[in-house]
CHARMM internal coordinates of N, CA and C (Angstrom, degrees):
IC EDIT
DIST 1 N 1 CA 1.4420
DIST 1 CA 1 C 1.5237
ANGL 1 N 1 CA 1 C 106.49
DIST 1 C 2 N 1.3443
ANGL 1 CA 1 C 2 N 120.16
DIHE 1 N 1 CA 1 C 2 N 135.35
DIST 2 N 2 CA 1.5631
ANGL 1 C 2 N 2 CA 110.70
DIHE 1 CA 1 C 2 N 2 CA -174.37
DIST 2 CA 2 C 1.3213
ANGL 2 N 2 CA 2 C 97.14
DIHE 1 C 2 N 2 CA 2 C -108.59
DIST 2 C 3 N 1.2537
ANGL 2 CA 2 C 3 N 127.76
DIHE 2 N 2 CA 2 C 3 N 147.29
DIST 3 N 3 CA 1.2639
ANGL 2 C 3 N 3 CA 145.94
DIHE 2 CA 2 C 3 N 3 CA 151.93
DIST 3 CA 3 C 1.3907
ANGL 3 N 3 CA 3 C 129.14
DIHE 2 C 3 N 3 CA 3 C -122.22
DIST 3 C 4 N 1.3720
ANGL 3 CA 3 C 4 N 124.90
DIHE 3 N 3 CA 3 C 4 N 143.26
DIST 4 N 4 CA 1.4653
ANGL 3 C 4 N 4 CA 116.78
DIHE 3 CA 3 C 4 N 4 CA 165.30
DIST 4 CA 4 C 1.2370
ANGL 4 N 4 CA 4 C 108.78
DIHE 3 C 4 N 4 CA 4 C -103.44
DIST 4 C 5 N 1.7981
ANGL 4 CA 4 C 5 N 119.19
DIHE 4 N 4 CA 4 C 5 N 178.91
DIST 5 N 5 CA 1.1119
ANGL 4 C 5 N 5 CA 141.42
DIHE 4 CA 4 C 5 N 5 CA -162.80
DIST 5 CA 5 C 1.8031
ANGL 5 N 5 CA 5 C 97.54
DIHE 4 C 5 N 5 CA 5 C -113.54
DIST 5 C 6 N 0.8502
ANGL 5 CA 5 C 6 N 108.95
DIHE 5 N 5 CA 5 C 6 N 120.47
DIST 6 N 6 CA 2.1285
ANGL 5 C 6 N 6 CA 95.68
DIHE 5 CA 5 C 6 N 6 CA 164.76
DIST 6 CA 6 C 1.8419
ANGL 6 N 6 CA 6 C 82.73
DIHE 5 C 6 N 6 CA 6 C -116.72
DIST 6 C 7 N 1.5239
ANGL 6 CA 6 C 7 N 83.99
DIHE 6 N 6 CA 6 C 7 N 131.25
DIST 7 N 7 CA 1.8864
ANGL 6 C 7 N 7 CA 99.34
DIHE 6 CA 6 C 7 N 7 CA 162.52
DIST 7 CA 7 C 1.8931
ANGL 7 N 7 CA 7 C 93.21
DIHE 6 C 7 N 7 CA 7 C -90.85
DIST 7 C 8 N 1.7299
ANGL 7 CA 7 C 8 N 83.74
DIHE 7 N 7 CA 7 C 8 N 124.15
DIST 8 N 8 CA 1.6596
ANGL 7 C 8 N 8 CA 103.86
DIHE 7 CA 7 C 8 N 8 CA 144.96
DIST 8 CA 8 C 0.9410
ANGL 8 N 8 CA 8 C 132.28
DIHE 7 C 8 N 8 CA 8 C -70.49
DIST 8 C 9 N 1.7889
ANGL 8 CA 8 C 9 N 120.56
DIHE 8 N 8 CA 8 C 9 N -46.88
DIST 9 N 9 CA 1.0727
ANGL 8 C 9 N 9 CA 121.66
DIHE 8 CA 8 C 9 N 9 CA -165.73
DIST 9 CA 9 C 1.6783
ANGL 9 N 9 CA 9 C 110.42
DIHE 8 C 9 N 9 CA 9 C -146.36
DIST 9 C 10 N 1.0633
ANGL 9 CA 9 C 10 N 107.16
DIHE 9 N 9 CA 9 C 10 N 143.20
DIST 10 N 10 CA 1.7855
ANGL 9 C 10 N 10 CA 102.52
DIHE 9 CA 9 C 10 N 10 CA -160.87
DIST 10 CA 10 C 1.5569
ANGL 10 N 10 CA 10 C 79.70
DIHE 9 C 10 N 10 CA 10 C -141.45
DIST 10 C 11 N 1.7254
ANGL 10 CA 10 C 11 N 90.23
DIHE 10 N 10 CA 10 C 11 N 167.38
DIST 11 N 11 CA 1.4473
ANGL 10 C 11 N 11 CA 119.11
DIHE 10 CA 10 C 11 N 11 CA 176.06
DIST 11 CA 11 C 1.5648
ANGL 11 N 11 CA 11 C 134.47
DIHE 10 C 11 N 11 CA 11 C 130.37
DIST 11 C 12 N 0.9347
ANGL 11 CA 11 C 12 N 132.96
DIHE 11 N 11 CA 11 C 12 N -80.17
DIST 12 N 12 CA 1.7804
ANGL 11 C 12 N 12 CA 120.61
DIHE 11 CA 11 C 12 N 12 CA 163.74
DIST 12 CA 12 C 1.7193
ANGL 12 N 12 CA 12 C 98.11
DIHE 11 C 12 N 12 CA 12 C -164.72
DIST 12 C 13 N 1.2087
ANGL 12 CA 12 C 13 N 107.16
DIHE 12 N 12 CA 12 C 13 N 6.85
DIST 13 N 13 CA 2.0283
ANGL 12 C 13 N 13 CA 115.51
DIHE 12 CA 12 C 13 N 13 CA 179.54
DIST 13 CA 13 C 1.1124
ANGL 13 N 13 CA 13 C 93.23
DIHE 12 C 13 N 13 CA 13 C -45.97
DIST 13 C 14 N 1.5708
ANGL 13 CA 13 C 14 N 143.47
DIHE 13 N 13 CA 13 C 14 N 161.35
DIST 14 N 14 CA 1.3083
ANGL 13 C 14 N 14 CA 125.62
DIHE 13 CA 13 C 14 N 14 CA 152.18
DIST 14 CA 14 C 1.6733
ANGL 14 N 14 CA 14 C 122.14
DIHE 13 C 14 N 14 CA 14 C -101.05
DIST 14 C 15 N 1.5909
ANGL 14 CA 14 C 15 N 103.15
DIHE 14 N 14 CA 14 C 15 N -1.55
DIST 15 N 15 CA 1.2472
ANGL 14 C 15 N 15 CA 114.55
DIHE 14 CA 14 C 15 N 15 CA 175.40
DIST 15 CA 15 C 1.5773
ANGL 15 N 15 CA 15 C 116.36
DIHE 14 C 15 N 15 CA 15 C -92.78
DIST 15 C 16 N 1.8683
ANGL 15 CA 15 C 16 N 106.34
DIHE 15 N 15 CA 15 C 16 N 10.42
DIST 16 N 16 CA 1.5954
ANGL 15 C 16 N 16 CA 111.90
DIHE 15 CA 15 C 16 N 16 CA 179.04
DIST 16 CA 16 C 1.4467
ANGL 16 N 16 CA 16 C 101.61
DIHE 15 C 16 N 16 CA 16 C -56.68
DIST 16 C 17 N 1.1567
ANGL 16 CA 16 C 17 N 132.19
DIHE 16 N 16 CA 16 C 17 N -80.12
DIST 17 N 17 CA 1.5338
ANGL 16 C 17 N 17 CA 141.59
DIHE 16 CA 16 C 17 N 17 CA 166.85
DIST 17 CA 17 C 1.7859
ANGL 17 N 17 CA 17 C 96.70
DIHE 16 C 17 N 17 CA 17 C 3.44
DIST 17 C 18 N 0.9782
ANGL 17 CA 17 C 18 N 129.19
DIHE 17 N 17 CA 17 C 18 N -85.03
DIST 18 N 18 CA 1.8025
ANGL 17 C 18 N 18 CA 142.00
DIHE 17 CA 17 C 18 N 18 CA -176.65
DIST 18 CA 18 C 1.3172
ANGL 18 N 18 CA 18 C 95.23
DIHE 17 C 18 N 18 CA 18 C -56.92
DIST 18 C 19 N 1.4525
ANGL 18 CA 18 C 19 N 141.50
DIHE 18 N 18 CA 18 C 19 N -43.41
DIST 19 N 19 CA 1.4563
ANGL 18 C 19 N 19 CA 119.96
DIHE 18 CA 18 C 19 N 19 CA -177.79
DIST 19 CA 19 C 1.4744
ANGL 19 N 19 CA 19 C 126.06
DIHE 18 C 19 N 19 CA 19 C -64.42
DIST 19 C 20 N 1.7478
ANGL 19 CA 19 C 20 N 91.55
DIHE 19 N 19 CA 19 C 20 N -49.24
DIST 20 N 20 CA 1.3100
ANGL 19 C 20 N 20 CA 88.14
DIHE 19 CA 19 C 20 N 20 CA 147.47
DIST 20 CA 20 C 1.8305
ANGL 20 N 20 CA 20 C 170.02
DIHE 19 C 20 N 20 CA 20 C -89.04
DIST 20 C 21 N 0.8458
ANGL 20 CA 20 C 21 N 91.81
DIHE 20 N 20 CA 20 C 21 N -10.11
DIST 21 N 21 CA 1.9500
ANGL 20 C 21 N 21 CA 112.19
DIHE 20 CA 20 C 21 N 21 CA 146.27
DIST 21 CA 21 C 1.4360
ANGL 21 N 21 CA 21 C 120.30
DIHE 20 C 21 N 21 CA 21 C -64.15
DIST 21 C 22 N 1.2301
ANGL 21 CA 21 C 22 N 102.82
DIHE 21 N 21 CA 21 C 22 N -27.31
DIST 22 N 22 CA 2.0124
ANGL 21 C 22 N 22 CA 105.49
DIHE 21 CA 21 C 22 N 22 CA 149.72
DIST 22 CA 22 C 1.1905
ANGL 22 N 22 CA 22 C 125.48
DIHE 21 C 22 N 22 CA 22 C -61.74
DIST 22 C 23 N 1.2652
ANGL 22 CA 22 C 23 N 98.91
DIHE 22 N 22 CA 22 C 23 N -51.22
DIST 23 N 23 CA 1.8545
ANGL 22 C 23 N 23 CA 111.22
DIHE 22 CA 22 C 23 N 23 CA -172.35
DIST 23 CA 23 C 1.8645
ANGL 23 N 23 CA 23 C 93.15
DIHE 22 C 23 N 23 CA 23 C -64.23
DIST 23 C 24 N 1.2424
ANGL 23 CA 23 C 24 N 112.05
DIHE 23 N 23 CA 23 C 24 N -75.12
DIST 24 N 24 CA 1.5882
ANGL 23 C 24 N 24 CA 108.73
DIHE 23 CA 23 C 24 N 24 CA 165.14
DIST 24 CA 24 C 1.6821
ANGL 24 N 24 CA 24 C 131.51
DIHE 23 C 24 N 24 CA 24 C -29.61
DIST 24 C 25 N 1.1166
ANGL 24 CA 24 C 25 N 105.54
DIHE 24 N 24 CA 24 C 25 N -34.46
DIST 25 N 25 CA 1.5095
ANGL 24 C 25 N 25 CA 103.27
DIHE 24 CA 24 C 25 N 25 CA -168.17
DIST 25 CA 25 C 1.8969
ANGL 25 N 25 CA 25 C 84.99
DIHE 24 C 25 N 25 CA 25 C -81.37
DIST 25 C 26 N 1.3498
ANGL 25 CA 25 C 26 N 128.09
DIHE 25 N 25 CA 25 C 26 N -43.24
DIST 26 N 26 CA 1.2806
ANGL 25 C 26 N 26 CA 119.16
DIHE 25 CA 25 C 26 N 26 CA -174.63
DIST 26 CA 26 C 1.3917
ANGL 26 N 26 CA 26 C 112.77
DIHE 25 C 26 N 26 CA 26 C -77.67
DIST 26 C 27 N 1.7230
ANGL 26 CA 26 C 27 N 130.67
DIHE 26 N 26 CA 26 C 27 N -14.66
DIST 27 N 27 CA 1.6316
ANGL 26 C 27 N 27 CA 120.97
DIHE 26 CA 26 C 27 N 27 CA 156.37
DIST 27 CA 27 C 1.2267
ANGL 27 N 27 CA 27 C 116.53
DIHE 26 C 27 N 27 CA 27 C -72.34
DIST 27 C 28 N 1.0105
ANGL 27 CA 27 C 28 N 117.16
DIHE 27 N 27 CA 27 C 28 N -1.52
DIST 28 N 28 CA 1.9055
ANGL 27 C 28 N 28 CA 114.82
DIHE 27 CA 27 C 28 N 28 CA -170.71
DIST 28 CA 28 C 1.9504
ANGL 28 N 28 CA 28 C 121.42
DIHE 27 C 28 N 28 CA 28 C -158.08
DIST 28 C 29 N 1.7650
ANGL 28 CA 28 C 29 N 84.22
DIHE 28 N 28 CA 28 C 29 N 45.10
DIST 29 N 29 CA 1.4456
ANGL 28 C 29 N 29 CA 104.11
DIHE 28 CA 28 C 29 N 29 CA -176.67
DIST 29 CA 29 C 1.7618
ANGL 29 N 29 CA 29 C 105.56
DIHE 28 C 29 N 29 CA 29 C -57.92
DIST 29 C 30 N 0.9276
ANGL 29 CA 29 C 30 N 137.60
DIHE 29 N 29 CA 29 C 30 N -50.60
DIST 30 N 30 CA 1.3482
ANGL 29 C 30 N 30 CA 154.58
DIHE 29 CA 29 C 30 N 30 CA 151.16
DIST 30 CA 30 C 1.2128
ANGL 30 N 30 CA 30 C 106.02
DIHE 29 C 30 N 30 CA 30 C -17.94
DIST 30 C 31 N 1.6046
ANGL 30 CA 30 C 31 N 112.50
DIHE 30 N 30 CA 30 C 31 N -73.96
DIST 31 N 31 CA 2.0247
ANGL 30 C 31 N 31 CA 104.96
DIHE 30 CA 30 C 31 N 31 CA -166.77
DIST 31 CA 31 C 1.3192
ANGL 31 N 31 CA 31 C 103.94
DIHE 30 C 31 N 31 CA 31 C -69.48
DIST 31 C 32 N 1.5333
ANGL 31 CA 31 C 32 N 115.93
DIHE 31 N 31 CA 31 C 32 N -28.53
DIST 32 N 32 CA 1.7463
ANGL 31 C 32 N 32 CA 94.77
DIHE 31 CA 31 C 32 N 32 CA -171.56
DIST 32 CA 32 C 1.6727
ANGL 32 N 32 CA 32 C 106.74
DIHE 31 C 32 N 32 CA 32 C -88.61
DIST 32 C 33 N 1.3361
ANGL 32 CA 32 C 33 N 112.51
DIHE 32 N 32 CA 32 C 33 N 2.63
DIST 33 N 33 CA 1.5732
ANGL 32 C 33 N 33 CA 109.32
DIHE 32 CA 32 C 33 N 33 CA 171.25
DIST 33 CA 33 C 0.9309
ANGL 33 N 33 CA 33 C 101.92
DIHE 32 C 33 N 33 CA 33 C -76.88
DIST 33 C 34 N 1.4527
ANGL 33 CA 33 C 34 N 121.80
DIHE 33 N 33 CA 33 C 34 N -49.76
DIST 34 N 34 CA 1.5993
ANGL 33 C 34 N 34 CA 126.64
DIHE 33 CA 33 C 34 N 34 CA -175.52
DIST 34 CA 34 C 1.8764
ANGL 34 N 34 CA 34 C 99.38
DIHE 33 C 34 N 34 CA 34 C -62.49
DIST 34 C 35 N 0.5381
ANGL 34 CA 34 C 35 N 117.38
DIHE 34 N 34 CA 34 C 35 N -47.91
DIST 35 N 35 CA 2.0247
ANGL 34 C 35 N 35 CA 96.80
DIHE 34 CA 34 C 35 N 35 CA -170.63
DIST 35 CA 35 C 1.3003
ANGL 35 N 35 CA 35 C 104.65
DIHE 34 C 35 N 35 CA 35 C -76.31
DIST 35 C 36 N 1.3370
ANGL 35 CA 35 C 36 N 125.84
DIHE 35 N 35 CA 35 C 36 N -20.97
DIST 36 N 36 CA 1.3022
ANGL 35 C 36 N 36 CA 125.15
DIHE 35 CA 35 C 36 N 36 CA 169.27
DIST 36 CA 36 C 1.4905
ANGL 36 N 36 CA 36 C 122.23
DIHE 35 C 36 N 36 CA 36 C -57.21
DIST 36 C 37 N 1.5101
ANGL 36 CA 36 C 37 N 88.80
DIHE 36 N 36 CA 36 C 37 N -29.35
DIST 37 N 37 CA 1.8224
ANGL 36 C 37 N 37 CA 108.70
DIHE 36 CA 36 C 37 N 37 CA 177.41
DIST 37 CA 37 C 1.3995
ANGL 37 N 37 CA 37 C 109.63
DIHE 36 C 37 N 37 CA 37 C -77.56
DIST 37 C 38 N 1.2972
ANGL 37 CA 37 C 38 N 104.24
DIHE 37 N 37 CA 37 C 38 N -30.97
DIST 38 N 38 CA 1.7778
ANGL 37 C 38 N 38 CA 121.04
DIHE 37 CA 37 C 38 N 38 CA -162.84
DIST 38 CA 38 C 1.9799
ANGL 38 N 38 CA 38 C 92.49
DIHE 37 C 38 N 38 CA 38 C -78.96
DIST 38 C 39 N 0.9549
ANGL 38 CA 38 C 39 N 107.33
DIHE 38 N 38 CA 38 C 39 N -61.22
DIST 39 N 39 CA 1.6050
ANGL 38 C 39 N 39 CA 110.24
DIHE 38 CA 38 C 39 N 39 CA -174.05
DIST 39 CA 39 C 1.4986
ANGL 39 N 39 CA 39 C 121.07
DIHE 38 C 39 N 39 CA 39 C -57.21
DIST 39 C 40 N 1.5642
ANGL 39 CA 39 C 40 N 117.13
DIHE 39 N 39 CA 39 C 40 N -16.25
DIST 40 N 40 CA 1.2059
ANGL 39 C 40 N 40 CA 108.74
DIHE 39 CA 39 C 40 N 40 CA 171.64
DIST 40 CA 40 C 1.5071
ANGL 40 N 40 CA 40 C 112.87
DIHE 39 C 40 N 40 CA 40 C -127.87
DIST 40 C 41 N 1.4557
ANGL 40 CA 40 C 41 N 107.08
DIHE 40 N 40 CA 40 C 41 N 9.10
DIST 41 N 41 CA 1.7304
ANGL 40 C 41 N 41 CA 111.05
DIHE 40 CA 40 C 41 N 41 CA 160.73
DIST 41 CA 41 C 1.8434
ANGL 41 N 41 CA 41 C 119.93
DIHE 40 C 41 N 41 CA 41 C -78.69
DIST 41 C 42 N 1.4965
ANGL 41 CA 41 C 42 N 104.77
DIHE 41 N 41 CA 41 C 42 N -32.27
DIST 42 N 42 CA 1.3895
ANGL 41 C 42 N 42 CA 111.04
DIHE 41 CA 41 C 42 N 42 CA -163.13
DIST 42 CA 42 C 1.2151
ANGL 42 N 42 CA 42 C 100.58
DIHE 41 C 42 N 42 CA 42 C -114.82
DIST 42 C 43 N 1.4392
ANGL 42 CA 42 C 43 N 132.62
DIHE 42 N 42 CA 42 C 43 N 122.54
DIST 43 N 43 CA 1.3853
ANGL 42 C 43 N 43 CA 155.07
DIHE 42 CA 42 C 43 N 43 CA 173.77
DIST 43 CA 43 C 1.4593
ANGL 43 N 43 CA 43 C 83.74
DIHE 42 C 43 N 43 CA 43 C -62.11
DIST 43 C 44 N 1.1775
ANGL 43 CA 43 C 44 N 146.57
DIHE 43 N 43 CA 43 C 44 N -95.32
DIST 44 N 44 CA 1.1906
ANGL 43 C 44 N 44 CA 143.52
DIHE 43 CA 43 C 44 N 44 CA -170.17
DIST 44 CA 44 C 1.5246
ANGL 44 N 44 CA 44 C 140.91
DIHE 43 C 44 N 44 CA 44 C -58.48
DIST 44 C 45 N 1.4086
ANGL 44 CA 44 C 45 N 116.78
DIHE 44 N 44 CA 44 C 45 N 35.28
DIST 45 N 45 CA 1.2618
ANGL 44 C 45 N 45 CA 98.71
DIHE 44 CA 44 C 45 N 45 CA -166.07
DIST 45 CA 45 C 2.0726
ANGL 45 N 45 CA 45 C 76.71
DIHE 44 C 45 N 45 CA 45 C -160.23
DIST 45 C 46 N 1.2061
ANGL 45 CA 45 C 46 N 104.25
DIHE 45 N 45 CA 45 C 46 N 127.45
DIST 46 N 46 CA 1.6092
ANGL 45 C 46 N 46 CA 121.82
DIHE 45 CA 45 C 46 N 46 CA -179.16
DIST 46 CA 46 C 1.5189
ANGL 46 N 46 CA 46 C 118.75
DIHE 45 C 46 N 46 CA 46 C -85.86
DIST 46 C 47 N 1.2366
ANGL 46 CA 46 C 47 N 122.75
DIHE 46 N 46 CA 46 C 47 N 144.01
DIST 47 N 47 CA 1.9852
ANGL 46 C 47 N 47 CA 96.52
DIHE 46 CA 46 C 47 N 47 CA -171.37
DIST 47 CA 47 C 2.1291
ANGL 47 N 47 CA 47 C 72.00
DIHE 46 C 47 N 47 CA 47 C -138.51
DIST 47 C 48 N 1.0239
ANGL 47 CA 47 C 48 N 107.75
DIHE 47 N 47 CA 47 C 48 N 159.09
DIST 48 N 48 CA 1.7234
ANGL 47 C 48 N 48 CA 139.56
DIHE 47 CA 47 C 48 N 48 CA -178.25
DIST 48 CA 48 C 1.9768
ANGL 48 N 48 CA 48 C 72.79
DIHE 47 C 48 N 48 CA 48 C -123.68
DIST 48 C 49 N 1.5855
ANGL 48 CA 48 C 49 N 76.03
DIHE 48 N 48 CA 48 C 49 N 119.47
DIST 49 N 49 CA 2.2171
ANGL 48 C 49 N 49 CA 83.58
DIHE 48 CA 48 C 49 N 49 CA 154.73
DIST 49 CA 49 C 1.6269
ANGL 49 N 49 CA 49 C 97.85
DIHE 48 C 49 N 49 CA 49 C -102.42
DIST 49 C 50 N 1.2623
ANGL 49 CA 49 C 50 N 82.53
DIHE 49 N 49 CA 49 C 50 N 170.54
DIST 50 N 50 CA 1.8031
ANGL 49 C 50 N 50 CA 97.23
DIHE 49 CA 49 C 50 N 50 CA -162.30
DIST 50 CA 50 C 1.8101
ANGL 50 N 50 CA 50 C 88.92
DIHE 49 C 50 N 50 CA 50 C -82.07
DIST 50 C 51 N 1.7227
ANGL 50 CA 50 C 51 N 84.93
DIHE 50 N 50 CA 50 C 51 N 117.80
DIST 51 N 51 CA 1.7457
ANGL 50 C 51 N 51 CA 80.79
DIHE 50 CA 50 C 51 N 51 CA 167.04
DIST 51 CA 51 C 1.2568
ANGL 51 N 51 CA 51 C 83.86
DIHE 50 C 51 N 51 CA 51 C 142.66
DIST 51 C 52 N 1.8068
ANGL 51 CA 51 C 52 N 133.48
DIHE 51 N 51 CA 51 C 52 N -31.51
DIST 52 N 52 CA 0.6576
ANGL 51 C 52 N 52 CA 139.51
DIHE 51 CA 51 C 52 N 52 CA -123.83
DIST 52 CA 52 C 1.5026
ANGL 52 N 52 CA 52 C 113.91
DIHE 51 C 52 N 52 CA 52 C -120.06
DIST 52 C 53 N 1.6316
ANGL 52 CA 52 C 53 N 115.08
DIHE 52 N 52 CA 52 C 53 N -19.97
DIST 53 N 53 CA 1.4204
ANGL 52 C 53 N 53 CA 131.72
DIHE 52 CA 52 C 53 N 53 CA -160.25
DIST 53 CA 53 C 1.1679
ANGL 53 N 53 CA 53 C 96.99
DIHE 52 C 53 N 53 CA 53 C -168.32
DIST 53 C 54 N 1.8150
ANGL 53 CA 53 C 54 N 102.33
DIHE 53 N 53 CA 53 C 54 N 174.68
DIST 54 N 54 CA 1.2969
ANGL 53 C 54 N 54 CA 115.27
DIHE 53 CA 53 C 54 N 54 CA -173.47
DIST 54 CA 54 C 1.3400
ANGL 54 N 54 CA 54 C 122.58
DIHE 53 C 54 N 54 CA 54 C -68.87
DIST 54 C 55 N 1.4147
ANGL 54 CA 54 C 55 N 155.91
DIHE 54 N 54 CA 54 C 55 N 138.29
DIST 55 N 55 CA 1.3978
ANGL 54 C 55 N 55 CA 173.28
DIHE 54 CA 54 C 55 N 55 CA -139.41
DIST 55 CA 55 C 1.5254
ANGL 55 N 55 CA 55 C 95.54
DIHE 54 C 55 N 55 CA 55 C -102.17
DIST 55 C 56 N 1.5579
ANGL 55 CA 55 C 56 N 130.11
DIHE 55 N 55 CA 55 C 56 N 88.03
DIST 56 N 56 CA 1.3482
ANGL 55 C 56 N 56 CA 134.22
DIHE 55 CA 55 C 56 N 56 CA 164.42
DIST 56 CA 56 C 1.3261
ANGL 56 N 56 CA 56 C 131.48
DIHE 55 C 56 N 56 CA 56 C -137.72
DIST 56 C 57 N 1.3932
ANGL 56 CA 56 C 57 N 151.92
DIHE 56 N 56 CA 56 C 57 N 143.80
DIST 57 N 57 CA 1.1828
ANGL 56 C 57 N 57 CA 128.57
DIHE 56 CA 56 C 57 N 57 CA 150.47
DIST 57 CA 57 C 1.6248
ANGL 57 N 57 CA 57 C 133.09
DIHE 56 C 57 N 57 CA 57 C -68.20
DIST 57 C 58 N 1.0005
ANGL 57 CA 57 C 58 N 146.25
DIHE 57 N 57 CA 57 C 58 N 168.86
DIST 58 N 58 CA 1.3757
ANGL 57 C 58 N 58 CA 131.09
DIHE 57 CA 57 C 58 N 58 CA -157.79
DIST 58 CA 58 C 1.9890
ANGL 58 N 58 CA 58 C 78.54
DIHE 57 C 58 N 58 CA 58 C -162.64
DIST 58 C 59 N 1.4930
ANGL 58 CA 58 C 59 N 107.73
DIHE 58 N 58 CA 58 C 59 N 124.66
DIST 59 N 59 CA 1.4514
ANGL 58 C 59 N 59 CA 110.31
DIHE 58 CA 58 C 59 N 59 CA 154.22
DIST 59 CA 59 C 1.3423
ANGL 59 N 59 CA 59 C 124.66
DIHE 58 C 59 N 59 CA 59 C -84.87
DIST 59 C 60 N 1.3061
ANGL 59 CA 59 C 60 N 114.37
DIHE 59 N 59 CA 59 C 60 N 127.01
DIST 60 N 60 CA 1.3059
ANGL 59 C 60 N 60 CA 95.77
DIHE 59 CA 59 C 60 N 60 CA -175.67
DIST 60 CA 60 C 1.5865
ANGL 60 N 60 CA 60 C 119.10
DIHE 59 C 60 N 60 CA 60 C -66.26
DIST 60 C 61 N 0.7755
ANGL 60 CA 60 C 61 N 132.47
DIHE 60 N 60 CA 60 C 61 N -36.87
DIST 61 N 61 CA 1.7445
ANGL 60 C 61 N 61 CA 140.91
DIHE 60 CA 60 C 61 N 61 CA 177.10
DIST 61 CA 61 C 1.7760
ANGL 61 N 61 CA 61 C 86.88
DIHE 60 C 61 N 61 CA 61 C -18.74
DIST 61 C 62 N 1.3396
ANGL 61 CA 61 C 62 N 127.17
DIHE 61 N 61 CA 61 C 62 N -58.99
DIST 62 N 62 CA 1.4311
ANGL 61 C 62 N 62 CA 149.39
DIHE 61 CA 61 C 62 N 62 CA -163.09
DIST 62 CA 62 C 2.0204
ANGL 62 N 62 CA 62 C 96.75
DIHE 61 C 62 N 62 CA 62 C -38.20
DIST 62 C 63 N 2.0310
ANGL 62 CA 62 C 63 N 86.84
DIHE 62 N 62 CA 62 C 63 N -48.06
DIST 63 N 63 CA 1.6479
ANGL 62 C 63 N 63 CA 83.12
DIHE 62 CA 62 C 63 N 63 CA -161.03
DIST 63 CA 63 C 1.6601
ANGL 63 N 63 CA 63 C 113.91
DIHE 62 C 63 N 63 CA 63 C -108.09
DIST 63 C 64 N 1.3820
ANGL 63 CA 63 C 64 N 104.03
DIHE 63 N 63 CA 63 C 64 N 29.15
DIST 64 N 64 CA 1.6929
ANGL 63 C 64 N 64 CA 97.94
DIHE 63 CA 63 C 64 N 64 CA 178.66
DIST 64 CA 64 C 1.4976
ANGL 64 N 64 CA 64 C 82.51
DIHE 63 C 64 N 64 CA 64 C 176.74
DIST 64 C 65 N 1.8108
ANGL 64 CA 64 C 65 N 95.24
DIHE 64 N 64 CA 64 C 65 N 129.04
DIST 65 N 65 CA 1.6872
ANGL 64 C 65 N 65 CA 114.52
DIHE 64 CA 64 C 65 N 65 CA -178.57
DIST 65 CA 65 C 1.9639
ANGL 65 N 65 CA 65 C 87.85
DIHE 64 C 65 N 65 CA 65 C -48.42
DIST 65 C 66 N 1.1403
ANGL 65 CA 65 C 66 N 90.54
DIHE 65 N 65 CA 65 C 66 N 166.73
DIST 66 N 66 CA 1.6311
ANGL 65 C 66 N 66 CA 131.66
DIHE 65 CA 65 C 66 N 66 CA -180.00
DIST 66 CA 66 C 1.5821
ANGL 66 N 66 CA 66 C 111.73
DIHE 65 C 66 N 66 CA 66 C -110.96
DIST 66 C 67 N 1.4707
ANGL 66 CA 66 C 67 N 119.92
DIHE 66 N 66 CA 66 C 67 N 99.62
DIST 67 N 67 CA 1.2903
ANGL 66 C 67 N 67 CA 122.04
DIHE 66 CA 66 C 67 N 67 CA -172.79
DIST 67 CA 67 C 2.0542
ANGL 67 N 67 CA 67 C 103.21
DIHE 66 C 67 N 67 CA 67 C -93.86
DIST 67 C 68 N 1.2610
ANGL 67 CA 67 C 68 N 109.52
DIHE 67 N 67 CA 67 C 68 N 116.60
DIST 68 N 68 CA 1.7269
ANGL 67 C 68 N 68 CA 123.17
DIHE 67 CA 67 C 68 N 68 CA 160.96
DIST 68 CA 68 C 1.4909
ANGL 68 N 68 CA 68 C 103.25
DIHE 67 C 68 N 68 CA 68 C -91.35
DIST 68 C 69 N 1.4721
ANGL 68 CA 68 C 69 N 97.40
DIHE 68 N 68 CA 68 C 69 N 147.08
DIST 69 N 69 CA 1.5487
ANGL 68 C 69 N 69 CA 116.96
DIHE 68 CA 68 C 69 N 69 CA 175.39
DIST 69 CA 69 C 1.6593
ANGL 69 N 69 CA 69 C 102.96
DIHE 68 C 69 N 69 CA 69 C -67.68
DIST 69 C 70 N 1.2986
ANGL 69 CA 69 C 70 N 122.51
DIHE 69 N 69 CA 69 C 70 N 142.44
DIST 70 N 70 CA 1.2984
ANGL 69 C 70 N 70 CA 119.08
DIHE 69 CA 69 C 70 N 70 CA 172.06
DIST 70 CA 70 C 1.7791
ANGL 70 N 70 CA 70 C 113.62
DIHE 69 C 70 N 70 CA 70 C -31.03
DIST 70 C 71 N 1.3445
ANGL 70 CA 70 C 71 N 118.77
DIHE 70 N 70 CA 70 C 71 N 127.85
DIST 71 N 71 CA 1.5997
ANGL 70 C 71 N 71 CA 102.32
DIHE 70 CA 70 C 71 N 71 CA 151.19
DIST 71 CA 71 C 1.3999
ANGL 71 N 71 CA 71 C 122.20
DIHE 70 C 71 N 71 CA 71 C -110.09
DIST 71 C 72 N 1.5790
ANGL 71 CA 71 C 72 N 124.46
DIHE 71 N 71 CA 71 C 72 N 160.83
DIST 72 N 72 CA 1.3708
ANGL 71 C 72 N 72 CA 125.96
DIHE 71 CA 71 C 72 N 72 CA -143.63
DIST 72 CA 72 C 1.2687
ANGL 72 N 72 CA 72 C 85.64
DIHE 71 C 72 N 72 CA 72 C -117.34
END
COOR INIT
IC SEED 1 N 1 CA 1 C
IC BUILD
């Protein structure tokens, strides 16, 4: 799932980091409920909560071959 980061608030605070993952956790109450759901429904499948790891998109094509219908 890709997500970005928008900084609210920047500068040398040291509690910027926590202000903002607030502001985030309240734009995207939904996706992190949903992976929260995702990480403890599926024995197989690992979720990083936001806060937690590095800030990237990842295609999936990258992490599981890509099946095409035969072509003739």
């Amino acid at each position: 799932m890709d997500h970005s980061l928008n900084v609210e608030a920047a500068g040398t605070d040291p509690e910027l980091m926590a202000k903002n993952m607030a502001i985030e956790k309240s734009k995207n109450a939904e996706r992190f409920e949903f992976l929260a759901w995702c990480k403890l429904a599926f024995t197989n499948l690992d979720v990083l909560m936001p806060g937690n790891g590095i800030l990237h998109q990842v295609n999936i094509e990258h992490l599981s071959p890509v099946r095409y219908p035969d072509a003739v």
